[in-house]
C-alpha positions, 0 to 999 in steps of 0.5 A: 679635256678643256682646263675647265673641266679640269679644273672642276675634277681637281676642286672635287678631288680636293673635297673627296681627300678633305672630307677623307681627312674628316671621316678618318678623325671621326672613326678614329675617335670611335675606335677610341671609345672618344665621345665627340666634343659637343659645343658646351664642352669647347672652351677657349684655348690660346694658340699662334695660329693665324691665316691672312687672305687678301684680294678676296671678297668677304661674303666668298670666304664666308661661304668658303668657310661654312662649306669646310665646316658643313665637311666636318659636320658631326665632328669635332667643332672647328670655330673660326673667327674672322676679323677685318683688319684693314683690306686683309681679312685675318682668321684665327681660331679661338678654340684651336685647332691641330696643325693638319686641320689648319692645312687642310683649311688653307687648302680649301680656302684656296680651292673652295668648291664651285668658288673656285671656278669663279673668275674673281676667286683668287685669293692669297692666302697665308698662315703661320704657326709655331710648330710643337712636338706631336703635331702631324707631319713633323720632322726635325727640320720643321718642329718648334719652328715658325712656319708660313704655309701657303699654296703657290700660283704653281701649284697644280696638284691641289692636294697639298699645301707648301711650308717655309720655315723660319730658317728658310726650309721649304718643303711641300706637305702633300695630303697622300700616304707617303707625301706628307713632307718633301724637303725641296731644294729651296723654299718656294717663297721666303719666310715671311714675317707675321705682318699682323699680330693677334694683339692688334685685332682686339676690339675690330668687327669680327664673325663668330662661327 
């Protein structure tokens, strides 16, 4: 098999685990009883989330970012907004969304169907959160810390994304049952410092979705 076809193998993989990953949100909500939000009911939420890319053409991310959305078509809405600061373009989440969606975000981003193939899709791709008790994947090494998640050049699972935390933990969050936290022997990357803050994006350009 050429590295091609390999390549397209794994990016549909990539979407099969990331629409999985929806279809389980909306049966769980069925089986709740939990009535979809409908977008009248979303209101702005403050959160620490950010995601910075760079190295990317715009009209590509947009397409990256419409084709997760249409993933999640019928589920809760996720609306993320980007801004352009600089030559990065920065993407945060008004209306918030949980620290699972937020990697498998990152994941798509960087393995974006058919984009991907393109020999000119290489982004880098970095986001930071504070994490809190409750969200999915927490152990007490990663909780209530700033965490940099990203997905190194190396990686070739392309099923997870990778963590460091702001003592320097590095672990690899894979997206398969019984893979969602490997402490590693050291991180891949240090812990970087949010070079932007949510402050500094006031009255920039920016797209809605």
């Amino acid at each position: 098999m050429n590295n091609k076809n390999l390549i397209i193998l794994v990016v549909i993989a990539s979407v099969i685990i990331i629409a999985m990953f929806f279809l389980r949100q909306k049966t769980d909500n069925n089986s709740n009883e939990v009535k979809a939000f409908k977008e009248k009911d979303l209101i702005q939420i403050t959160n620490n989330k950010i995601v910075i890319v760079k190295n990317l053409k715009q009209e590509y991310l947009e397409i990256a970012i419409e084709q997760f959305l249409d993933l999640n078509k019928g589920g809760n809405p996720i609306k993320p907004k980007i801004t352009i600061f600089d030559n990065k373009l920065v993407i945060t989440f008004p209306y918030d969304i949980e620290f699972e969606t937020l990697c498998y975000f990152i994941n798509y981003m960087e393995y974006a169907h058919d984009l991907s193939l393109k020999p000119d899709y290489k982004p880098e791709i970095y986001g930071w959160y504070k994490t809190k008790k409750g969200d999915e994947w927490m152990t007490n090494e990663i909780v209530n810390k700033e965490v940099l998640i990203f997905i190194p050049e190396t990686d070739d699972e392309y099923d997870n994304v990778y963590l460091t935390t702001e003592d320097n933990l590095g672990f690899k969050m894979g997206f398969a049952l019984g893979y969602e936290h490997e402490k590693l022997a050291k991180p891949v990357i240090s812990y970087l410092k949010r070079p932007i803050q949510k402050s500094d994006l006031e009255n920039r350009k920016s797209i809605d979705y």
